[in-house]
C-alpha positions in Angstrom: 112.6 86.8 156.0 111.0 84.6 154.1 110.8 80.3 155.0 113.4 78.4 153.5 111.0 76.0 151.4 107.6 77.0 150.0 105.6 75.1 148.0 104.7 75.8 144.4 101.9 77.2 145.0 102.6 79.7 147.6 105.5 80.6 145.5 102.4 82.0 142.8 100.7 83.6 145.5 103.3 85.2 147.1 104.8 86.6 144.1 102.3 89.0 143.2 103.5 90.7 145.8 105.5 92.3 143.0 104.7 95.9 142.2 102.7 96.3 139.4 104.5 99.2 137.8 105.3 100.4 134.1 108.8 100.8 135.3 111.0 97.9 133.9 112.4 95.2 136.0 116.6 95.0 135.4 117.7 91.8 136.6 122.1 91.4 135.4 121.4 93.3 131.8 118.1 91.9 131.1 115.2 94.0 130.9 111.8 92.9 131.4 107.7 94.1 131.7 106.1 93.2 135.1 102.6 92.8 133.2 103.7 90.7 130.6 106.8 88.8 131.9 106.0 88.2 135.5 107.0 84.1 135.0 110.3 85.1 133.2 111.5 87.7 136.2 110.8 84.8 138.4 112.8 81.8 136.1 115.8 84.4 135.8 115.7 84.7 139.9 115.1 81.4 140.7 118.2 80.2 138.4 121.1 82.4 140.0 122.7 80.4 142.5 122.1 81.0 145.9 124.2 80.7 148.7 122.9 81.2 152.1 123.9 80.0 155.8 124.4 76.2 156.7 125.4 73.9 159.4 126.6 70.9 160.5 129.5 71.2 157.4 132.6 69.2 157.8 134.6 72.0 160.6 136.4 74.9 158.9 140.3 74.0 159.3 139.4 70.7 161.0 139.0 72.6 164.4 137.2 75.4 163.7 133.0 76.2 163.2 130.6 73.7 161.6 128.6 76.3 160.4 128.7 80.2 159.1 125.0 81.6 161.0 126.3 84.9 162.1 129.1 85.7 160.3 129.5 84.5 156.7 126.7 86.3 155.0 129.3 88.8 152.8 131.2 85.5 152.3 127.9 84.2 150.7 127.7 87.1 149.2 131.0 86.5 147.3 130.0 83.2 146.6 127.0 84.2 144.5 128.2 87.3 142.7 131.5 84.5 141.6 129.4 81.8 140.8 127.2 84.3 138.5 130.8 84.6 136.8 131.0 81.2 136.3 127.6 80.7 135.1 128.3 83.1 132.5 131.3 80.9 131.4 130.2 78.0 131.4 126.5 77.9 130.8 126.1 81.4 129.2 123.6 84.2 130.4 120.5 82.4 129.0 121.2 79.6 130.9 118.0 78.8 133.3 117.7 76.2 136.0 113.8 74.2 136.0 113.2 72.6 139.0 112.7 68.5 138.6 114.9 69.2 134.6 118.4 67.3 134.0 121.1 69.4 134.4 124.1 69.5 131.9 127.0 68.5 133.5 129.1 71.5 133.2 126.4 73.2 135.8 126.8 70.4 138.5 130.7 71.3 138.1 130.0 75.2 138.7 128.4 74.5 141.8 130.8 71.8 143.2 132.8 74.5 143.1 131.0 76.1 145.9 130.3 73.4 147.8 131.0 73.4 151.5 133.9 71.2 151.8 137.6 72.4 152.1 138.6 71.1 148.6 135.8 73.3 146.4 137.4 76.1 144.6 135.5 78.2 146.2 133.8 76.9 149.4 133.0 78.5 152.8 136.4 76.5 153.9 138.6 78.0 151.2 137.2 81.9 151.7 137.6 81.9 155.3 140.8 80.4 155.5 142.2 82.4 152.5 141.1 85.6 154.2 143.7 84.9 157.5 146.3 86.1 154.7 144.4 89.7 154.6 144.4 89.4 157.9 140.9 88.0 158.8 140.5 85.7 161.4 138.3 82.5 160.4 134.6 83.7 161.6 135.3 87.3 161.1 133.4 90.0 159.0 134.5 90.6 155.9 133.5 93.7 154.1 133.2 93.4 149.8 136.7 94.2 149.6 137.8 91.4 151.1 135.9 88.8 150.2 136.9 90.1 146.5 140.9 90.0 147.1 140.0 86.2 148.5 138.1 85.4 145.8 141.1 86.4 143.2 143.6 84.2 145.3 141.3 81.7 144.9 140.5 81.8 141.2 144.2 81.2 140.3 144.0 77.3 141.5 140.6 77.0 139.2 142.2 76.4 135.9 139.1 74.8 134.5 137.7 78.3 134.5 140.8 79.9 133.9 139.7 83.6 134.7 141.3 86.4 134.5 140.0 88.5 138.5 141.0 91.9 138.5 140.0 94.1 141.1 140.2 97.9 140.8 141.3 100.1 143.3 141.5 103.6 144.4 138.0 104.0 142.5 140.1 103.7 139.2 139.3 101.3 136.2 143.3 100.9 134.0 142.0 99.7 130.3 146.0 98.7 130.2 146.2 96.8 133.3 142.5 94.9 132.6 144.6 93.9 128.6 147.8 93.2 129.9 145.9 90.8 132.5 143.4 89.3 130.2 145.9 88.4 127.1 148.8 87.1 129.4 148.7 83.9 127.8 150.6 85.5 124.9 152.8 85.2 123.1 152.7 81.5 123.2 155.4 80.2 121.0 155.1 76.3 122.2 154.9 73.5 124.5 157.7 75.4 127.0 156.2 78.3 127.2 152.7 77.4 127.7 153.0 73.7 129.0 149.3 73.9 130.4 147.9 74.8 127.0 150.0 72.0 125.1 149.4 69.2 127.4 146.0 67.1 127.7 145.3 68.1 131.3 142.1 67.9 133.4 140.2 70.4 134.1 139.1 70.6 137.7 139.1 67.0 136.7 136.3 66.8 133.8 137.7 67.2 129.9 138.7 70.4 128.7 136.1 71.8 126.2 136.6 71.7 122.9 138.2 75.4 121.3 139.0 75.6 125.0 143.4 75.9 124.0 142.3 78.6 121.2 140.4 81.3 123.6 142.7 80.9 126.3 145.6 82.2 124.1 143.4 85.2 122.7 141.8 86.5 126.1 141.1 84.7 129.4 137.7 85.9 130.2 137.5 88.8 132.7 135.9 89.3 136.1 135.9 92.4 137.0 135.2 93.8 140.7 135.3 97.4 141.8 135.0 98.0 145.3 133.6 101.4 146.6 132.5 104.0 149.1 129.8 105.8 147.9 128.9 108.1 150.5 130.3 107.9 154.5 127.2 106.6 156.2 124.5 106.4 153.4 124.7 106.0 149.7 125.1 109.8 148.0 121.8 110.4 145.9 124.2 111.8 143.0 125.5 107.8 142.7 122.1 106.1 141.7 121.5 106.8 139.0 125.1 105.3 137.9 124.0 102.4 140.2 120.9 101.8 138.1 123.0 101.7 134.6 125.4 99.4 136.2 122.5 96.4 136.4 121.3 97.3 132.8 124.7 96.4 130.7 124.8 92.7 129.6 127.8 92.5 131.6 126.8 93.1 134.9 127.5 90.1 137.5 125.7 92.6 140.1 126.7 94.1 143.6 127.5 92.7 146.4 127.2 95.0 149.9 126.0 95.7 153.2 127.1 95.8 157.0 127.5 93.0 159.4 124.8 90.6 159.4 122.6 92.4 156.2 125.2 91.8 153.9 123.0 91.0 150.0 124.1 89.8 146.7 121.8 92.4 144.6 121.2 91.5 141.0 118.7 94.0 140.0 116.4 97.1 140.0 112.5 98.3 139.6 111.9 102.0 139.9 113.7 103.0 143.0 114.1 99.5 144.6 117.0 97.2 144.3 116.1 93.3 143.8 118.4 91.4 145.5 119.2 87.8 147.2 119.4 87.3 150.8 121.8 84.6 152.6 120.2 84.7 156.1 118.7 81.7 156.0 120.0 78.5 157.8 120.2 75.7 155.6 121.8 72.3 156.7 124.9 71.5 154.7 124.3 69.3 151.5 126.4 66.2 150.3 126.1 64.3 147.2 123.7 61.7 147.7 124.4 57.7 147.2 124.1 57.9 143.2 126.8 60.4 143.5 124.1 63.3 142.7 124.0 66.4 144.2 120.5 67.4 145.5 120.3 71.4 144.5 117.0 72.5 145.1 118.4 74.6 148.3 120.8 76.3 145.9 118.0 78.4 144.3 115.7 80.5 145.6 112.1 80.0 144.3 110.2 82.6 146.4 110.4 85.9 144.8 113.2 88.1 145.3 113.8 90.9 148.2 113.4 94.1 147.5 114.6 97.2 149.3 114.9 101.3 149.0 117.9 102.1 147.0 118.7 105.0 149.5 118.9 102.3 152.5 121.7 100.5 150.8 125.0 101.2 152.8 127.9 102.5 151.2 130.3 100.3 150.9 130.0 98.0 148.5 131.6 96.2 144.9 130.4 96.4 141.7 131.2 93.6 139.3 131.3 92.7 136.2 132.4 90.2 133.6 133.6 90.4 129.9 134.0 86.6 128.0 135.7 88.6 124.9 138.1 91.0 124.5 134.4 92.5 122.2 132.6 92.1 125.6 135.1 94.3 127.3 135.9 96.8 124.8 132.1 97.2 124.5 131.6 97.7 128.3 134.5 100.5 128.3 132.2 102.6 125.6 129.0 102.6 128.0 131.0 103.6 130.8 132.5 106.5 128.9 128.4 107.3 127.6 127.7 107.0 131.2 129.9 110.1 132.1 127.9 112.0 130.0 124.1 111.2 131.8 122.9 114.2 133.2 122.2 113.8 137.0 124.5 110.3 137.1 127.9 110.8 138.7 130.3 108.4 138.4 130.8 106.2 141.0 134.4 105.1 139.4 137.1 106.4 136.9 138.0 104.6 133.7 141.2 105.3 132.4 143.6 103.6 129.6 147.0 103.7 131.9 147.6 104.6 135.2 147.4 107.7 136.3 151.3 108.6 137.8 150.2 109.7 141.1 149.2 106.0 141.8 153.0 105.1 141.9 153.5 105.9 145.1 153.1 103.1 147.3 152.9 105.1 150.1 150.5 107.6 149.3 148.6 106.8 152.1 150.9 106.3 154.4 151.7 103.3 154.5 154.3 101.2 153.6 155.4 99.6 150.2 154.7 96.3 151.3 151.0 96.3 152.6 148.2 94.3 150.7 145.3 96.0 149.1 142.9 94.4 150.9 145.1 96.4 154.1 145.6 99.5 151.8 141.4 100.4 151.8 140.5 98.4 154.7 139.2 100.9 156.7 137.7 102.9 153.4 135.5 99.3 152.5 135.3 97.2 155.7 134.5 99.9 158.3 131.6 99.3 160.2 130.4 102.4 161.7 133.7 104.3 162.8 134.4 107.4 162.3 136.0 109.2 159.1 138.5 111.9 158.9 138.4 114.1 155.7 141.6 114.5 154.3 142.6 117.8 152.4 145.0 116.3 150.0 
């Protein structure tokens, strides 16, 4: 692990560390050359938003912990991979963060979002106490399943945003279910039927944006998450080359993965390495300071990035993605169909336009109608090491 804070110029030294290889870095659907963009790699890293342990935070629930060391790293996790999301709304992909440089407002309200205090959107408080629902007790392990059915709940009270989460089960991407999601706001004949949209409300408490009413009635802009099991103990060899593709399309919010206590939010690739961003660090919790400012320094990481084998990653993890326009999304369907047809690159999910009629039994396995997806592939996604029963369906 590296130390929470390192000067400027440790952060130089330490960062040629980075292979020097012809192979291209991938960071989120952005290529680059080690040799000849070394400082870029490093900007692009350094301005994803980086969530890691904290402590001494107002107490979960009033009662409960004061701090997440231990157990909230694939909480973190979903914390980053969402945030990218909403960097990618709000600010855009080219968006970079310079240390000591103003900050537009709209990126001070992406990361209030995140901030750990129980009324945040999507804080520490709001993940762990939205995850009792599915069944998780507050300081319990979540696996990327979770944490993604949590973070959908949650993006339904965040109307400044106003995305559209859809998480795709059973390995299976419907192009029907992802439309019929993303154009829900229409038709929208008038003030009853869409009050929101008619109305001069608030969002999250700052001004709407201007154009803001005419995009939300074409396509509310899409975050996609697709949880998987790529293997039963280790990751299947035939998947990474699939893996690799995923981090090259301009869509790509990353993956998000691990097992309890090494769970990593991994934005990237270089030959057969994944580039990734590690929570296990202890930071103290941060509040705005008397000017109302929120000191943000600790929410980037500027020491270079992690790196690990691709065959060490562990199985389970989620893939996500996001699509602004209905373009964005149409366009990521036709690489995913091109990506069926790499040699050597199986796919690690299905896409289909409309679900496939052997999903319409609810209790195909086993279990009853009523029972939540995040119960349904529990012990597919969230298992630690137990063991597995193939089924001969």
């Amino acid at each position: 692990l590296f130390p929470a804070t390192l000067t400027y110029d440790t952060l130089r030294f330490e960062y040629e560390d980075f292979p020097e290889t012809k192979e291209p870095v991938w960071i989120l659907g952005r290529k680059y050359s080690v040799f000849t963009e070394k400082e870029e790699i490093l900007l692009d890293v350094t301005s994803r938003l980086w969530f890691t342990y904290r402590k001494n935070f107002p107490a979960i629930g009033g009662t409960g912990p004061t701090s997440d060391t231990g157990w909230g790293c694939m909480l973190r996790c979903g914390q980053m991979i969402f945030a990218q999301a909403l960097v990618c709304r709000h600010l855009g992909r080219d968006w970079r963060w310079i240390k000591g440089k103003r900050q537009m407002d709209n990126y001070f309200n992406v990361l209030n979002a995140f901030i750990d205090k129980k009324d945040s959107y999507y804080s520490i408080h709001q993940i762990a106490q939205m995850g009792v629902g599915e069944g998780k007790s507050i300081g319990q392990w979540y696996g990327p399943n979770t944490v993604a059915q949590v973070l959908k709940k949650l993006a339904t009270f965040d109307t400044w945003s106003s995305l559209a989460v859809h998480i795709a089960m059973d390995n299976t991407v419907v192009m029907e279910e992802i439309r019929r999601l993303c154009q829900s706001n229409l038709p929208c004949a008038g003030a009853a039927a869409c009050p929101a949209l008619e109305s001069d409300l608030l969002y999250n408490g700052y001004p709407e944006e201007p154009g803001l009413r005419d995009r939300l009635v074409l396509w509310k802009p899409l975050v996609l998450l697709i949880p998987l099991r790529l293997g039963l103990t280790e990751i299947n060899d035939a998947y990474i080359e699939t893996l690799k593709h995923c981090f090259m399309m301009p869509q790509s919010l990353g993956v998000i993965g691990g097992k309890p206590n090494s769970a990593h939010y991994f934005i990237g690739y270089v030959g057969e390495e994944l580039i990734y961003l590690d929570p296990h660090t202890t930071q103290p919790a941060v509040e705005p300071n008397e000017s109302g400012c929120l000191p943000d320094e600790s929410f980037h990481c500027q020491h270079p990035p992690c790196r690990m084998s691709i065959a060490e990653l562990d199985p389970s993890i989620a893939v996500g993605f996001f699509c602004n326009t209905e373009a964005d999304f149409n366009d990521w369907c036709q690489q995913i169909k091109k990506l069926a047809l790499v040699r050597g690159a199986l796919p690690m999910f299905e896409l289909v336009e409309r679900q496939p009629s052997h999903f319409s039994n609810p209790d195909v396995l086993n279990l009853t109608p009523d029972s939540s997806d995040a119960d349904r592939l529990e012990r597919f996604f969230d298992s630690e090491d137990e063991d597995f029963e193939i089924l001969s369906l």
